[in-house]
N, C-alpha and C positions, 0 to 999 in steps of 0.2 A: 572443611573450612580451614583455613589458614591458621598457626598461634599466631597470636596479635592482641593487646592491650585494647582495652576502648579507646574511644576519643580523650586526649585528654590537652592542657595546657601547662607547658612549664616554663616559669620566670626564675631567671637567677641573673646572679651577677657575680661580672667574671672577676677572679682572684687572679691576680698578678701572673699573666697567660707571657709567655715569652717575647720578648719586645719584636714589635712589627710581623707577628702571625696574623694569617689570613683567617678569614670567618670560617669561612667551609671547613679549614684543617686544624682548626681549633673545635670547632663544635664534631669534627669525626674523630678527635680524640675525648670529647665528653661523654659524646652520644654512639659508644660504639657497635651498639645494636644495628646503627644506621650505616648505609653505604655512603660516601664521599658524595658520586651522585646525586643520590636519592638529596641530599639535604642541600644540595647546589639547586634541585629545582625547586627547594620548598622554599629558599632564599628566592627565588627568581619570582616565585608565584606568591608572597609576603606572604605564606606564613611563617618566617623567621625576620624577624623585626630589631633593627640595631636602633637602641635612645629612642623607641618609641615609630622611627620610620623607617619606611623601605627600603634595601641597601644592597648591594652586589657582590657576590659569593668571595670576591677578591679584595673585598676592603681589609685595609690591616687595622689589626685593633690597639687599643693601651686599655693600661688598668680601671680605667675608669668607664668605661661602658659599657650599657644596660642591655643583655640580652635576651629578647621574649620570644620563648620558639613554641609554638602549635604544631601539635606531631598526632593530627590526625589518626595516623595509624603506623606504631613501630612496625617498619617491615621484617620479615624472616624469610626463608629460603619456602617459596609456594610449596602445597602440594600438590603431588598427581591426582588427576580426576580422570575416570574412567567417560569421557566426551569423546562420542566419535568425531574422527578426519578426515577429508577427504585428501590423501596423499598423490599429487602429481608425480611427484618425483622422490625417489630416496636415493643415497648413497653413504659413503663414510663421515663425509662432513658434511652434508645438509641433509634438509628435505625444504620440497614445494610443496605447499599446504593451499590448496580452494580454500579458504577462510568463507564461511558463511555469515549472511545478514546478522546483527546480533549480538553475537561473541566479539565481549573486547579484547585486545590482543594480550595484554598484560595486566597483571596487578598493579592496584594505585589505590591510596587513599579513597577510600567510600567504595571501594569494589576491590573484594583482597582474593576472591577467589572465582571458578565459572569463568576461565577465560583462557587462551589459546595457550599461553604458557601450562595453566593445568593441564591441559590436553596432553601437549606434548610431554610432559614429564612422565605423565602413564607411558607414553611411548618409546622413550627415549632419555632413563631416569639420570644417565651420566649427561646431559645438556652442557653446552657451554655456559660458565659462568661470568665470566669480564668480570666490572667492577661493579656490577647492578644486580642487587639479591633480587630485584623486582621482575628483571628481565633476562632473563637466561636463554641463550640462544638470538633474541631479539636483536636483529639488524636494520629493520625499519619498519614503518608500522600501516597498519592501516585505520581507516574511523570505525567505531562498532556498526555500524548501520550500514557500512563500505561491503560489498563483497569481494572475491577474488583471490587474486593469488598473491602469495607472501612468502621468506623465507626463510628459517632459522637454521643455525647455526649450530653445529654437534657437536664441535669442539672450540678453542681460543683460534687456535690461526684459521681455521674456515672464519670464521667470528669477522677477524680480521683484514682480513683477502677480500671479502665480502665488503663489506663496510668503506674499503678503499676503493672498489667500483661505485658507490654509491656518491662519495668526494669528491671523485674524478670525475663523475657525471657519465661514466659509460655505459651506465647501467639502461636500457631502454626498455620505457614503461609504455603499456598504452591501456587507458581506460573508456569504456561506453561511457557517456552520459546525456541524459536527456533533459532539455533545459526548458523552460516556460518562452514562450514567445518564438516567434521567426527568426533566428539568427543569423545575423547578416554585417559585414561580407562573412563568407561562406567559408573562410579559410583566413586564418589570421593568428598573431603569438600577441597574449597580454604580459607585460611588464610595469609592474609595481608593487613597492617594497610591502611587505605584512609583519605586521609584531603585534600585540596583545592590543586589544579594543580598550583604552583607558576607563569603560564605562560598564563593562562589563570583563570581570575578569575570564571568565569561561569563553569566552570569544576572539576571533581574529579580526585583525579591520587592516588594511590599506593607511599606513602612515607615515608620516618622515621619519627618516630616521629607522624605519625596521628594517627587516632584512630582506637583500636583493629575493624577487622571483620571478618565474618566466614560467609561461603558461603557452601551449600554442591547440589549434584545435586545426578541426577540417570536420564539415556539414556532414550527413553520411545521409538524413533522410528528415525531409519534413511533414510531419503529421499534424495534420489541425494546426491548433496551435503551439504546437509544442518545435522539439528539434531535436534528432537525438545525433549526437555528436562524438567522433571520437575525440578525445582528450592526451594532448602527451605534456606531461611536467616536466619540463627541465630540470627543475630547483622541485624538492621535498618540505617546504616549509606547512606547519600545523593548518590542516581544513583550506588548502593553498586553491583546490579546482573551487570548493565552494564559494570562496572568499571573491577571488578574481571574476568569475563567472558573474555572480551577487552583482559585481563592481560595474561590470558594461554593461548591465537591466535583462539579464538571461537568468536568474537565479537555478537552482538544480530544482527540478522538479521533487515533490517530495520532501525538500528540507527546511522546517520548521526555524532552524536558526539563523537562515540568511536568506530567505526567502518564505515560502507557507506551504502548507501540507495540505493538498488538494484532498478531497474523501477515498479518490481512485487508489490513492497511492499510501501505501502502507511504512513506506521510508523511503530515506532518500534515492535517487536512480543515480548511483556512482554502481560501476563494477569496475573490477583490476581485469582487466581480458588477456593481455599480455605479459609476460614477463621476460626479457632476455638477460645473459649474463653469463659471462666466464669462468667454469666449476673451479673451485678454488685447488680440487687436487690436481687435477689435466691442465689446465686453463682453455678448455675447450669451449667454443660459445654453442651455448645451449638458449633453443626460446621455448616458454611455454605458454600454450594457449587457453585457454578456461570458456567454456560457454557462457552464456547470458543465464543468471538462473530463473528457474519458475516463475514466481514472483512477475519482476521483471517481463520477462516474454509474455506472459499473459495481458502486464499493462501494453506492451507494444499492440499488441492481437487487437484490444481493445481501443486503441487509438486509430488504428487501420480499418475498424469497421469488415463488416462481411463481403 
């Protein structure tokens, strides 16, 4: 298990902090256990509270304001855990990892160890670091319940190289998924914006004002009443196929948070089947493919009948 403090809460107030410092770089010189990051999402997701309400990593402060920060869980630098992987690909600065149903990718508040990050630091204990003790190597992510393929990062400038495909959008992704209902037309891109569900903070919703996403799909087979579809994101935004999907009356089969968990289905039916992308040492384009796991295949078998 990780060192890490319990849960706890700490209220103070600030002493005559530098005129016109920002939050985040004021509270990463208080709290310097904490990464810069790490405390920019805890402001985003309110547990850090300015005068009582919710406020934005970049507000600047004066002397006289109250600050209430909920720190969960001080992060530290994970450890390794002996979790098998299933390595697609290795080299000097990455590896492609199958990610199995399950396993979440990183450490986070309420889950600090058991998760892809451990894996790989058994495997690979010089990891890239960037500026997230939480996420080392970590270039993008997938949902625990997501299978598929994912990639980390072994040193800063892979880290880097990597993460600038992902910005630029050339990175090409393609996932199965299989969706409740008949889905029709058969081939189409959804666009519309997602940011945090004002009603639930643990969720995503479709609202003004969040951020651009673009979804595009194409049919591949319909069963009963199901539909299992390929899926390509353009945009990476948090739970983006669930959300969108949810949004035009397809929900993901399988998923309990934006749609319902049928008895057949044990999680949700997302897989990462594809990956393409330009090695950051060559700049050679590489694609990797990943089967349909177990799981999965057996519900297709099952939906197809004898």
């Amino acid at each position: 298990m990780n060192a890490a403090t319990g849960p706890e809460i700490r209220t103070f107030q600030l002493s005559a902090p530098e005129p016109d410092v920002r939050l985040d770089k004021h509270l990463s010189r208080v709290l310097p256990q904490c990464s810069r990051a790490y405390l920019q999402r805890l402001i985003e997701q309110g547990h850090i509270l300015l005068n009582g309400r919710r406020t934005k990593a970049g507000h600047r402060l004066d002397g006289a304001d109250t600050i209430t920060v909920g720190l969960p869980l001080l992060p530290v630098r994970p450890l390794a855990e002996p979790i098998p992987l299933v390595i697609v690909h290795e080299d000097e600065d990455i590896l492609v990892i199958d990610k199995p149903a399950g396993l979440t990718v990183h450490p986070a508040p309420g889950h600090p160890d058991h998760t892809l990050v451990n894996a790989v630091l058994a495997h690979c204990p010089a990891l890239a670091m960037g500026d997230d003790l939480l996420r080392p190597g970590i270039v993008h992510r997938l949902d625990k319940d997501t299978s598929g393929l994912i990639i980390v990062a072994k040193n800063d400038l892979a880290r880097a190289r990597v993460a600038s495909q992902f910005k630029r959008r050339t990175v090409s992704k393609g996932y199965l998924v299989l969706v409740q209902g008949r889905l029709s037309p058969e081939q189409g891109i959804i666009e519309a914006p997602i940011g945090r569900d004002p009603r639930s903070r643990r969720k995503m919703t479709i609202v003004e004002g969040g951020k651009e996403a673009t979804t595009r799909y194409q049919v591949r087979e319909y069963l009963d009443d199901y539909t299992l579809v390929e899926v390509i994101p353009v945009t990476g935004r948090t739970h983006q196929i669930r959300v969108h999907l949810s949004a035009i009356g397809y929900p993901v089969a399988g998923d309990p948070v934006y749609g319902a968990r049928p008895a057949r289905f044990g999680r949700q039916f997302i897989h990462a089947y594809r990956l393409g992308f330009r090695l950051p040492s060559t700049g050679e384009y590489r694609e990797f493919v990943s089967p349909l796991p177990v799981d999965l295949g057996q519900a297709l078998e099952g939906l197809r009948g004898p």
